[in-house]
N, C-alpha and C positions, 0 to 999 in steps of 0.2 A: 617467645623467649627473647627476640633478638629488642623489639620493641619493649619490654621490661627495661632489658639491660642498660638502651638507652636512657632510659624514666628515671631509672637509677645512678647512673652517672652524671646528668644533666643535675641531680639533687645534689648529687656530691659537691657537683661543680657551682653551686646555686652562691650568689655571694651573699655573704652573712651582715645582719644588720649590726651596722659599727655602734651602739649606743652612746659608746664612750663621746666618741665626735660630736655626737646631740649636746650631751653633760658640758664639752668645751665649750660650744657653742652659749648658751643657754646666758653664760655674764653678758655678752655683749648684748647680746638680745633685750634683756632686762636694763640695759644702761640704755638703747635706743629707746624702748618703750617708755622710760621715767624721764628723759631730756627730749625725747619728740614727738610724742602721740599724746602723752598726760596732758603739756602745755595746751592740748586743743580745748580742751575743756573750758580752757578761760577766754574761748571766743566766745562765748555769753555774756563777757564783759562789754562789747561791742552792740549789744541792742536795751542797754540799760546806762542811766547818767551817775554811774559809782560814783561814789565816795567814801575814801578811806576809814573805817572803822563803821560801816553803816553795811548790814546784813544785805548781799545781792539780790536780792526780792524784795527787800525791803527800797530798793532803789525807786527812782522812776526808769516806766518803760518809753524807751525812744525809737522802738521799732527799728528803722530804715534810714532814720533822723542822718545818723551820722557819715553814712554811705551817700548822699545826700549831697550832707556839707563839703566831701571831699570834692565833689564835680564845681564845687564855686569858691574852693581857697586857694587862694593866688602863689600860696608857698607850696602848696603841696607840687601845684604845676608847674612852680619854679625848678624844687625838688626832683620830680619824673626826670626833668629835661636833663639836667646836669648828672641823676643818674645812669639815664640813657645816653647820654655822650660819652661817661668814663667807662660804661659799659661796650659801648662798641668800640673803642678803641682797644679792651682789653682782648676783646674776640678779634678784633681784627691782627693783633699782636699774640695770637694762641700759635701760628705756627713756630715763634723762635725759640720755643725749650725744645721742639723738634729738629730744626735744624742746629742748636746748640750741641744736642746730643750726636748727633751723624759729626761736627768736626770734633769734637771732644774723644772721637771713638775712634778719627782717625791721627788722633797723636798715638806714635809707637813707642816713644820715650814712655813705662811705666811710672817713674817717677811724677813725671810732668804732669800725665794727665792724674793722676792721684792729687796734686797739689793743686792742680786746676778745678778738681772737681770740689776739691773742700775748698778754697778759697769761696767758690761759688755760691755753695750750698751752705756759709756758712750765715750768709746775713737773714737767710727765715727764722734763725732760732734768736735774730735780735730783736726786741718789743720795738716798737714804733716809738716809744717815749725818747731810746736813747737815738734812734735814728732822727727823729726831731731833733736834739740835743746838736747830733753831727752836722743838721744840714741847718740849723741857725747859727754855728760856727764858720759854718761854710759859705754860705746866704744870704746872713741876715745883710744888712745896711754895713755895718761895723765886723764880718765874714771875710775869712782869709782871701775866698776868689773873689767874691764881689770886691775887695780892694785892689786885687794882683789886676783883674780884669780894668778896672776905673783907670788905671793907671797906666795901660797897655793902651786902653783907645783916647787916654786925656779927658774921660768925662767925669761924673758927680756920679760916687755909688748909685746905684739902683738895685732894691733887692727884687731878686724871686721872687722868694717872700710875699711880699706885698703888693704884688702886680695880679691883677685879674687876671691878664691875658695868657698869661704863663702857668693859669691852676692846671689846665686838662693837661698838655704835656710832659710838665712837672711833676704833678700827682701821678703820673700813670709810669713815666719814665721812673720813678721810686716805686713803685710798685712791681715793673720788671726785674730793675736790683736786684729788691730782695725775694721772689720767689722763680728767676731767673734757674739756677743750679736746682733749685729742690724739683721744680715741677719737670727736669728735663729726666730728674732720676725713672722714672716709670718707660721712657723711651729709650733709654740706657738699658735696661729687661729687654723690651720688647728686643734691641738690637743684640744680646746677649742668645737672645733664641732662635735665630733665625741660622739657618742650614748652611754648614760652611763650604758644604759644598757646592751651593749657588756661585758663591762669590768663585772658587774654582773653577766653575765652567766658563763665568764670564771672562775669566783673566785669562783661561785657552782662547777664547773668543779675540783676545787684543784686548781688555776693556782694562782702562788706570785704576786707579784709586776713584777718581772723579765721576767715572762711568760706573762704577761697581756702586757709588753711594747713590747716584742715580735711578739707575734701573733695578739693583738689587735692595740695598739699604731703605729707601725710599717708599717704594710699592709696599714693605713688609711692615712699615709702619705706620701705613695709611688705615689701617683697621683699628689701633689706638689710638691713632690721633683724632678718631670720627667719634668713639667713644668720649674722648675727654671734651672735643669738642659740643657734644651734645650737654654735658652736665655743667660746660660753662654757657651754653645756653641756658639751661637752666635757671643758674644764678645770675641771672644778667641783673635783676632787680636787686638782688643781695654784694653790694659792695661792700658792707661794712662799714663802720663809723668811727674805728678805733684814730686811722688816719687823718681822716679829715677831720674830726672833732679836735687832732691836736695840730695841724696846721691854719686851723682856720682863725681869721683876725676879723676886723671891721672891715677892712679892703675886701677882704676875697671870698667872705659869707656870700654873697648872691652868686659864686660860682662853682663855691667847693661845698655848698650842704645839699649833702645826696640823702634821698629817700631816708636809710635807715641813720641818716644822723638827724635828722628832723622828726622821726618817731622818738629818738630818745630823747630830744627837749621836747616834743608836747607829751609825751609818757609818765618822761620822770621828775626831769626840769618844771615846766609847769602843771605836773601831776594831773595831767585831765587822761587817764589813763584810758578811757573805754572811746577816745576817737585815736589812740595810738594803736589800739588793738585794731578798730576796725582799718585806718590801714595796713596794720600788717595782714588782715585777711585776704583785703583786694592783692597785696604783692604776691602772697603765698599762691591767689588761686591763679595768679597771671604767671608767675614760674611755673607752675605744673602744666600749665596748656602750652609753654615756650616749652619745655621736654618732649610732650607730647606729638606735637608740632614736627619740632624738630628729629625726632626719633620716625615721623612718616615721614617727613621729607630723606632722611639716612635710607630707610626703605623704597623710596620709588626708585633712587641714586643706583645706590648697591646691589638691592632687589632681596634686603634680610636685614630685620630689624636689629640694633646692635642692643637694646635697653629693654 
């Protein structure tokens, strides 16, 4: 009897499948699978010589052709290299929305840090169109600082702008701008969760502010930061083109066209569409083995995969 009772209680106690959570779930799933999985489909466009309005079987077959040709075109490896340099500079630059977040957490002023936070977070919701707008105002040759500056050291403007040597920097320091505040919001959580009674022990202990964001603060958000860091491994190949497509001139094209801005001029620009597919393949499969990679290296580290 006594074992019944238990059998019985444990039933009681059995948790009930939530369906409803399935039904919420179910849109997003469907917007992932029609914007990321369907797309795969058109990597058969990469072993065939398309042409617009002409039946994909109907095409010629190029096999391997175009995979091929990437190993011997001088822009594609121009490309790699410049987006592997803006890339490691942005991984090398992944800890400051971490420590962004730890001093933003230590203003007591409410106000402050409230105005701080949106001042910050407000420039990812501006397009790159009008941030070009600001920093050719700013920048260009005929640019408020490029003049305040020329005339501070007595030289002849000089833009940004159009200076080779200044793309990675420039382009990368615009880029922490503006996702500087937004991407610090996720360590902002992490820091909202963490047990106040730690920081109370530490401060029985002697420990400042300084010490508490150290050994406390710090340690608790080294399991997000490993997370996000893995996923910008990831994307190391995926910088995007929206930028450099519109900062780019005759000067600074051989330093600012990264990978996927050079897929959209041989894609769309000069419509040879099935050797832009086939590099997006080779990028797609080199992100997934950088994850992969990087998610055992997390594991041998930590000794528990985070992905």
């Amino acid at each position: 009897m006594t074992a019944n009772r238990k059998t019985a209680a444990l039933a009681l106690h059995k948790p009930k499948k939530r369906y409803s959570l399935l039904f919420m779930v179910l849109p997003f799933m469907l917007i992932i699978f029609l914007f990321n999985y369907v797309p795969i489909f058109g990597w058969i466009y990469s072993v065939f010589d398309y042409i617009p309005g002409v039946p994909i079987l109907e095409c010629d077959y190029m096999g391997m052709d175009y995979f091929k040709m990437m190993l011997k075109d001088a822009n594609v490896l121009r490309s790699l290299k410049n987006t592997a340099i803006f890339a490691v500079i942005s991984i090398a630059l992944t800890p400051l929305p971490m420590f962004f977040a730890i001093f933003l957490n230590e203003i007591k002023c409410g106000p402050v840090r409230k105005f701080v936070q949106t001042f910050t977070t407000l420039p990812n919701f501006i397009s790159w169109v009008i941030i070009f707008s600001l920093a050719f105002s700013l920048f260009s040759t005929d640019g408020l600082l490029t003049n305040a500056f020329a005339r501070l050291t007595g030289t002849n403007p000089s833009s940004v702008l159009s200076s080779k040597e200044s793309v990675y920097w420039f382009q990368s320091f615009l880029g922490q701008w503006k996702m500087l505040g937004w991407n610090s919001i996720i360590y902002l959580a992490a820091i909202a969760g963490i047990d106040q009674q730690q920081y109370e022990a530490a401060k029985v202990d002697g420990a400042g502010h300084f010490r508490c964001a150290v050994h406390v603060t710090l340690p608790a958000m080294m399991e997000t930061y490993v997370v996000l860091f893995i996923l910008n491994i990831g994307n190391f190949l995926n910088t995007g083109y929206e930028q450099y497509m519109l900062f780019k001139n005759a000067v600074t094209a051989p330093t600012i066209e990264v990978l996927d801005l050079y897929v959209y001029r041989i894609g769309l620009e000069n419509m040879d569409y099935s050797y832009g597919v086939a590099i997006s393949i080779v990028k797609s499969i080199v992100s997934i083995a950088l994850v992969v990679l990087a998610n055992l290296v997390a594991k041998k580290i930590r000794g528990n995969t985070v992905i």
